[in-house]
Each structure stands twice: as structure tokens, then as C-alpha cells.
C-alpha positions in Angstrom: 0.0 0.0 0.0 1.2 3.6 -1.1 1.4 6.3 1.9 -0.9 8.8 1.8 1.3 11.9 1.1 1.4 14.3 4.1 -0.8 12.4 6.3 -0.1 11.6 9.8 -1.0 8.4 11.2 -1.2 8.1 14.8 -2.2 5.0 16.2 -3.0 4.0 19.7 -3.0 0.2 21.5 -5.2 0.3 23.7 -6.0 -1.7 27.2 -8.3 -0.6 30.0 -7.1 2.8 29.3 -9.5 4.6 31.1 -9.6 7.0 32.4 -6.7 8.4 31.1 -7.7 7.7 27.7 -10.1 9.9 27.3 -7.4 13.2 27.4 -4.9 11.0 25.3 -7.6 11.0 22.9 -8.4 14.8 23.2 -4.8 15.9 23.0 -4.5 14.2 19.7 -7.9 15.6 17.4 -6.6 18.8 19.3 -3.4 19.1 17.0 -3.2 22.4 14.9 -1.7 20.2 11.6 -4.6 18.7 9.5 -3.8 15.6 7.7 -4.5 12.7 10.6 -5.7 9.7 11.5 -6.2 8.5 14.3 -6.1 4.7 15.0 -7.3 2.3 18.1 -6.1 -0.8 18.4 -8.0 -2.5 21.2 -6.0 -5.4 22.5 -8.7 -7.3 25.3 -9.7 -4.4 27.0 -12.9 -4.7 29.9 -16.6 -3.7 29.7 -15.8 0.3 30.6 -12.7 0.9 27.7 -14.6 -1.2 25.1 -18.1 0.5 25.8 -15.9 3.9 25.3 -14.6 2.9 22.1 -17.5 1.4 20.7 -18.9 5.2 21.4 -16.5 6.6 19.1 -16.6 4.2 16.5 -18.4 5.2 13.1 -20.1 1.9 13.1 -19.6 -0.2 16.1 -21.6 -2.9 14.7 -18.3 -3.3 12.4 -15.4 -2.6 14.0 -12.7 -2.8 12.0 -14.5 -0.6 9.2 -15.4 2.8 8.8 -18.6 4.6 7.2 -18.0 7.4 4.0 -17.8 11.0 5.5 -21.8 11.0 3.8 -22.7 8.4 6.0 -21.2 9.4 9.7 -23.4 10.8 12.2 -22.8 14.4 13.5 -20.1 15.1 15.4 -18.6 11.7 14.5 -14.7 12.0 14.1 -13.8 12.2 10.6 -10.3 10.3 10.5 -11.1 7.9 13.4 -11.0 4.5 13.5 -11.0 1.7 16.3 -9.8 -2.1 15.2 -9.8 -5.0 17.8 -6.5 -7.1 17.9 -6.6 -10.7 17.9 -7.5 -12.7 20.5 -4.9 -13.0 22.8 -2.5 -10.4 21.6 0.1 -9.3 24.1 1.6 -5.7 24.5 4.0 -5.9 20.9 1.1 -7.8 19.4 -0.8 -4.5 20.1 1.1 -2.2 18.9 2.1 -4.3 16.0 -1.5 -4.5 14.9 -2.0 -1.0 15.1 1.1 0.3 13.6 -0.2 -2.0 10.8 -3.3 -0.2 9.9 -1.7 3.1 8.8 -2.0 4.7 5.8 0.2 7.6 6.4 3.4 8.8 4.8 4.4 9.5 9.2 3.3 7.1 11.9 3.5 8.4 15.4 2.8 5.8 18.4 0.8 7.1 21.6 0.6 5.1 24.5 -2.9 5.3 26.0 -2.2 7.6 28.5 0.4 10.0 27.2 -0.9 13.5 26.3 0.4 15.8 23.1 1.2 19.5 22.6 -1.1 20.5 20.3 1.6 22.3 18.2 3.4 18.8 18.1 2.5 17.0 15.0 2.8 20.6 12.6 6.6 21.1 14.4 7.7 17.5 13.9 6.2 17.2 10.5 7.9 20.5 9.3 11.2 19.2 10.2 10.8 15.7 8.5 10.4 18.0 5.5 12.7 20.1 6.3 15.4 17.7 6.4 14.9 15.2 3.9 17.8 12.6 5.4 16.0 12.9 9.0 14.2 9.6 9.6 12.9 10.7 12.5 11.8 13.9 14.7 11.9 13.6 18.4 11.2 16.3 20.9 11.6 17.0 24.8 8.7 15.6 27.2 7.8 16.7 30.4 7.5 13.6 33.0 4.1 13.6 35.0 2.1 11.4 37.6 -1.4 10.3 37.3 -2.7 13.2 38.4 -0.8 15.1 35.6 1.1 16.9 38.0 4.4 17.7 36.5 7.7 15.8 37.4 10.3 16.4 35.4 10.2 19.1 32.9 11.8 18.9 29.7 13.2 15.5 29.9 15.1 14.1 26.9 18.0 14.7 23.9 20.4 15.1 27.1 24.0 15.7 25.5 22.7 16.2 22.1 22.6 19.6 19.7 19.7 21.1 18.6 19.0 20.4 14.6 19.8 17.4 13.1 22.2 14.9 14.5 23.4 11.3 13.0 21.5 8.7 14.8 24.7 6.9 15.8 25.4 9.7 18.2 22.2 9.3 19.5 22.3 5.7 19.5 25.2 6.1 21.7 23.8 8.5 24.0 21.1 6.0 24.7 24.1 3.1 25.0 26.0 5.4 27.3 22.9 7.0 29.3 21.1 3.6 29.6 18.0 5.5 28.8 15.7 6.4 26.1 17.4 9.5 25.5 14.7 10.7 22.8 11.8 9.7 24.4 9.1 7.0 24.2 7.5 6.7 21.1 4.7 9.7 21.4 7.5 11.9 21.5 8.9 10.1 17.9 7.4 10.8 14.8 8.8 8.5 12.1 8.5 8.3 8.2 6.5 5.3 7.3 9.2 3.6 5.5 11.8 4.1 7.9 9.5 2.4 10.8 8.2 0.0 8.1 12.2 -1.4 7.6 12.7 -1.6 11.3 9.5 -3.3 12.5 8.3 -5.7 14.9 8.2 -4.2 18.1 9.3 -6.8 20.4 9.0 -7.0 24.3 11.7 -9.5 24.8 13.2 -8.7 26.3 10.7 -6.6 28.7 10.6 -3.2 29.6 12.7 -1.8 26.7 10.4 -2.5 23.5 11.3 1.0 22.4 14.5 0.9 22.6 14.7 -2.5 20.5 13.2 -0.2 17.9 15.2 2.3 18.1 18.5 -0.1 17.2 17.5 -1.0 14.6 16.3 2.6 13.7 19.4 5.0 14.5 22.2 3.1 12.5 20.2 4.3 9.1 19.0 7.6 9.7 19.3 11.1 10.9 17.5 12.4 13.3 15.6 16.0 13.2 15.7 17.8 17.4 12.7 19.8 17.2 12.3 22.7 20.0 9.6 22.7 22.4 7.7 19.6 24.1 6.3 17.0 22.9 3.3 16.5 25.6 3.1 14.9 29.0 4.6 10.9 29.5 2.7 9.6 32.4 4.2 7.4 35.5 2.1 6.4 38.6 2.9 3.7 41.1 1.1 1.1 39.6 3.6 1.3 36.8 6.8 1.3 39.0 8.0 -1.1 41.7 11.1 -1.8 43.5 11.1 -5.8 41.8 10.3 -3.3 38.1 13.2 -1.9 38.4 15.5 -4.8 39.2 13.8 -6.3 36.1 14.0 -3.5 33.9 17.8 -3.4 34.8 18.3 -7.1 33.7 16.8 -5.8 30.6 18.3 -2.4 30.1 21.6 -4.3 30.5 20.6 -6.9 27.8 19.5 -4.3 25.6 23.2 -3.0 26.3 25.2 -5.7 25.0 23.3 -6.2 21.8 23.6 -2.7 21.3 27.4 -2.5 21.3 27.8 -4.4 18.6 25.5 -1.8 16.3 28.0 1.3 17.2 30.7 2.3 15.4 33.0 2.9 16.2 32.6 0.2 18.9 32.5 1.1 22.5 35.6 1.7 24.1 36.2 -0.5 27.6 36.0 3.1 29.1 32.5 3.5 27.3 31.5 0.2 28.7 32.0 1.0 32.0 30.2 4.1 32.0 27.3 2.6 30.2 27.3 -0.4 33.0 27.1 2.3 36.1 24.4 4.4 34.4 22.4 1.2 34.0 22.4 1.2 37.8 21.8 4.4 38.2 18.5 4.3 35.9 17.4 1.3 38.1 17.9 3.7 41.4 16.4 6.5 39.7 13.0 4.5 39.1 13.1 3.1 42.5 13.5 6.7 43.9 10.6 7.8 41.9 7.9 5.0 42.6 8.5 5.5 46.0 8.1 9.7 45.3 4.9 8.9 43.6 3.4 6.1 46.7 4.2 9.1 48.7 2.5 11.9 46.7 -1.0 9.1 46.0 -1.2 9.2 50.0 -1.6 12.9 50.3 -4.8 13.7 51.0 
């Protein structure tokens, strides 16, 4: 299937999001640029997030199919559609199956309960064609807890320039940092092809399914730096534990030693080591957060 030129597809797994969904959903028919869809890839949620998607649905009788613009009902969302994943589908099922029903020439993926700047898609799309060898765009993200009060502000392209840098040196950044240094994938906006070439998302190992992407991404491309935020990446303490972050290290650390073999020039043994402490500092840093967050949910 040919892109469709200048459209933005942004799709959307989807389980038991409420009820944060709602605003995800809000933040992304709220964008200034024009040319979107919007796609919902339901992956087993319960009675309350299915009932609200079958609400937005053209036609919930048919779920994976939309009506002609003639034949929607006012106020029914023009370039919205909601598909059900297989039976069964895990979390890279999910997002497989969604990122497989765009028809854009860019493909951003929002996590159900991540919130854009409504300027986002119009800046990040401006620099794509700005910048013709830019893959990518990424932007900064603020950090916020359930309540969407703000954590960290401006989070992400730590030791990078502004403009466009080659994805190696960001590649390494994220080596060396042991983080997603660009930001999870709302804060990505990726050419169709370039995500097309680089796809499944995997979740094996856990906890790092964007930054097994992003491997496979940053060795081919440039990537455009676009000023301003992205939106609001959401943590609470349900998604955070002490035992999470052991696992996510074990992971991180995995991630690691595949990655090393992607950079070139290879890390050095001094590289190594400094990669292998910032691993544990990410682990201490998420433990030091979840228990921020228990303490902030008991406030009255």
C-alpha cells in the first residue's frame, strides 16, 4: 500500500485505558496540523474501555470498518478508526497490529495515557520536511504522575545539539545513558518507511520495546531535534515497583550488549564502564521515583 502523502498516522494500543484515555484521545484531534488519523487498536480491553470505544466508533456494529464521511453521524470524528486485535494479543502484538493499519506517509505511536502538545505533530512534520535525510523527529517531554502533575520538565536529547544529528550519536547517547534519551514513542514521529524497515516491536526482552526499535532505527538515519515539548509521558505507582526496576535493569543491561555491537565505532572499555554504572543508576532513579509517587497518591 502507497502512503498517503502528508498524512499523519497516529495509532493508539489500547488496554483498559481509562480513564486516562479519554485526554490521550483529546490531545490528539486537538493538534493544529490537518492531515490525521487516528487509529485504536484494542487489545482485550474490559466492559468500561470497550463501551468507550464502541462510542467513538463510526459503526460499532463493524469494528474494524469505517462509514463514507456521507454516511457518519454528527459530530462523529472524521479520520477515526477503532480495530480489535486478535484474540490474545500481548503488548508488541498490540502495537504491531495498530502500527499496521496506517496509511500515512508518518506514523506516530501514543501510549494510552500520554498527552500531546497541540503544536506537536505541525513542528515535527515541518522538520521531517525540512530535512529530507532525517528519519525521525523527536522532541523533549515533560515527565508527570497520574494526576498530571508535573515531574520532570523537559526531559530528553540530554548531550545532544539542537538540529539534526546522526543517529549513531544518538544511538550512543542512549548506550551510554542507559535510557531512552529521545523519548518513548509519542514523543517520535517516524517516516513510514523508515519504521516499516525496522519493525516488529518486540517485548523481549521486557521493559525496553522502544528501545529494540530504536536499534535498529538510529544506525540508518538522521534524526531531526525539534524545540519545544512533545506532551506529558505519564508514571504512577502502579507502573513502578522496586522488583520493576530490578527487572528493567536485567533488561536495560541486555538491551546493552546487543547494542554494542550496532556502534561504530565500537565502544571503548572506558564506554563500557560508564554505560554499566548508568544502568544502575537508571534502576535507582525508578526506585527513587515509585516511592516519590506512593508518597505523593497518600496525600490527602
Amino acid at each position: 500500500m502507497t502512503p498517503v502523502p502528508g498524512l499523519v498516522s497516529v495509532v493508539v494500543p489500547v488496554r483498559d485505558g481509562l480513564p486516562h484515555l479519554a485526554e490521550t484521545l483529546a490531545s490528539i484531534q486537538a493538534q493544529t496540523y490537518a492531515q490525521v488519523e487516528v487509529i485504536l487498536s484494542d487489545g482485550g480491553s474490559a466492559a468500561p474501555t470497550r463501551a468507550f470505544l464502541d462510542s467513538l466508533n463510526p459503526d460499532s456494529a463493524r469494528p474494524d470498518s469505517a462509514r463514507p464521511d456521507s454516511a457518519r453521524p454528527a459530530g462523529a470524528h472524521r479520520h477515526l478508526r477503532v480495530v480489535t486485535a486478535p484474540a490474545g494479543a500481548g503488548l508488541a502484538d498490540n502495537w504491531n497490529h495498530a502500527t499496521a493499519q496506517a496509511r500515512g506517509e508518518f506514523i506516530k505511536l501514543v501510549c494510552q495515557d500520554d498527552v500531546l502538545a497541540p503544536d506537536l505533530l505541525a513542528r515535527q512534520v515541518a522538520a521531517l520536511q525540512d530535512h529530507p535525510a532525517a528519519g525521525i523527529a523527536v522532541a523533549r517531554r515533560d515527565i508527570v504522575d497520574a494526576a498530571g502533575r508535573v515531574i520532570v520538565r523537559a526531559r530528553g536529547c540530554q548531550g545532544l545539539p539542537g538540529g539534526v544529528v546522526s543517529g549513531q550519536r544518538v544511538l550512543r547517547a542512549c548506550y551510554l545513558r542507559a535510557t531512552t534519551v529521545i523519548g518513548e514513542p509519542f514523543a517520535v514521529l517516524f517516516r513510514e518507511h523508515v519504521l516499516q524497515a525496522a519493525l516488529p516491536w518486540r517485548d523481549d526482552p521486557p521493559y525496553v520495546i522502544d528501545l529494540d526499535l530504536y536499534a535498529r532505527v538510529l544506525p540508518e538515519v538522521d534524526v531531526a531535534i525539534v524545540p519545544g515539548i512533545a506532551g506529558a509521558f505519564r508514571v504512577s505507582p502502579t507502573s513502578l515497583s522496586t522488583r520493576l526496576a530490578a527487572d528493567q535493569r536485567r533488561a536495560l543491561q541486555q538491551w546493552q550488549r546487543a547494542t554494542a555491537e550496532r556502534l561504530r565505532p565500537p565502544p571503548s572499555g572506558w564506554e563500557q564502564c560508564r554505560a554499566a554504572a548508568a544502568a544502575a543508576i537508571q534502576s535507582w532513579r525508578r526506585q527513587m521515583v515509585y516511592r516519590m509517587l506512593q508518597l505523593t497518591r497518600r496525600q490527602p
